[in-house]
C-alpha positions in Angstrom: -2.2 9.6 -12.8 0.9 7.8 -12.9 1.8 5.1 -10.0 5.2 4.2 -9.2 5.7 1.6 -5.9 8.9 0.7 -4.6 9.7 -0.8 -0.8 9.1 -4.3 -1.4 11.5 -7.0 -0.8 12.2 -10.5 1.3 11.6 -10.3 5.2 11.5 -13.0 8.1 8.2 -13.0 10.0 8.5 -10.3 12.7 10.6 -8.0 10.9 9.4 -4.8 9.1 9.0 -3.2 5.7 8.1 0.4 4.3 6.1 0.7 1.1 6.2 4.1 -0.8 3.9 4.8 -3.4 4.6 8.4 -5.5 1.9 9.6 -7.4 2.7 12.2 -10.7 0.3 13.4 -13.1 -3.4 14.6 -12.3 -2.4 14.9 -8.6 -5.5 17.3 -7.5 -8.2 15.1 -8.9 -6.8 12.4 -6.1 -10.0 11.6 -3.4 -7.9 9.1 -1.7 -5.0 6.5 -2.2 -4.7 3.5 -0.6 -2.8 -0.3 -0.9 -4.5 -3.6 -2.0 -2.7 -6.6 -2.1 -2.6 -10.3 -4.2 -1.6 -13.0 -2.1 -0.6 -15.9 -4.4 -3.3 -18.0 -5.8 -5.9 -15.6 -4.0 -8.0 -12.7 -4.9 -6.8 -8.8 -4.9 -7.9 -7.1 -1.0 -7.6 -4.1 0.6 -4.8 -3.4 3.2 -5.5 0.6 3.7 -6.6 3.2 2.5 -6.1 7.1 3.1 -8.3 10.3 2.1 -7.1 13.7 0.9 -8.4 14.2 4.3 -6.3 12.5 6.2 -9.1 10.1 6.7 -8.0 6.3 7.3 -9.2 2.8 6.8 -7.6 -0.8 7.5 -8.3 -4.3 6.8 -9.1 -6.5 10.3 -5.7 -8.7 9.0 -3.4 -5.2 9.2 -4.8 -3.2 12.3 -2.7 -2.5 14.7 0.7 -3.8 12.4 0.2 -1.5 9.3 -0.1 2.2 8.8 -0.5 4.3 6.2 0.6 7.7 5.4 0.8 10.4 3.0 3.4 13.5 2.8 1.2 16.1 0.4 4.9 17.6 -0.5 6.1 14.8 -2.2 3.0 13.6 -3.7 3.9 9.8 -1.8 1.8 7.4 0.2 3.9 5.1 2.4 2.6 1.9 3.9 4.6 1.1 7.1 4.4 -2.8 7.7 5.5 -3.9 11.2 5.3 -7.6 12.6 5.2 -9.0 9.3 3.7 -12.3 9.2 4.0 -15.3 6.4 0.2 -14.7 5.4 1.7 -11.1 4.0 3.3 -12.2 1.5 1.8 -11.3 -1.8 2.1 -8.5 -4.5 1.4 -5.3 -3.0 -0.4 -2.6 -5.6 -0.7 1.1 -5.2 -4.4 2.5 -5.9 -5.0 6.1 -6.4 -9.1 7.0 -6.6 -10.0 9.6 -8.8 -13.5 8.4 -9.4 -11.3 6.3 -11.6 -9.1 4.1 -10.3 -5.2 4.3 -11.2 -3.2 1.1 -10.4 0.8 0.8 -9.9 2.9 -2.0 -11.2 3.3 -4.2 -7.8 5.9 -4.8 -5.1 6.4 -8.4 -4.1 6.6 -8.5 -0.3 7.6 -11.9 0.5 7.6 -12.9 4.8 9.6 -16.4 5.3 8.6 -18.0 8.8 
């Protein structure tokens, strides 16, 4: 499974940004597909995740601002990222679960105040 993510960019706090994640390779052995994301100096966490089912899950930091989706046609997770706040900023990474997980390159997503 290849992971390509694109979206990312600089925003002031408040403002919005749309992650897109599309997957290519072993697409039917994808269980679910989510983002994580590396805050500098910090520790890789979950934002949200997505299941083949539809099924989704968000971090306590996101709920409510973020939302994830996924268009089967095009094979593409999107993470929609309203109200951004400073505390966002970090390196966001695609994941795609196969029962191994498949990691994209990174987007920076950077929120001034």
């Amino acid at each position: 499974v290849q992971l390509v993510e694109s979206g990312g960019g600089l925003v002031q706090a408040g403002g919005s940004l749309r992650l897109s994640c599309a997957a290519s390779g072993s697409i039917s052995s994808i269980n679910a597909m989510g983002w994580y994301r590396q805050p500098p100096g910090k520790q890789r966490e979950l934002v949200a995740t997505i299941t083949r089912g539809g099924s989704t899950n968000y971090a306590g930091s996101v709920k409510g601002r973020f939302t994830i989706s996924g268009d089967n046609a095009k094979n593409t997770v999107y993470l929609q990222m309203n109200n951004l706040k400073p505390e966002d900023t970090a390196i966001y990474y695609c994941n795609a679960d196969t029962g191994f997980r498949f990691w994209g390159q990174g987007t920076q997503v950077t929120v001034s105040s």
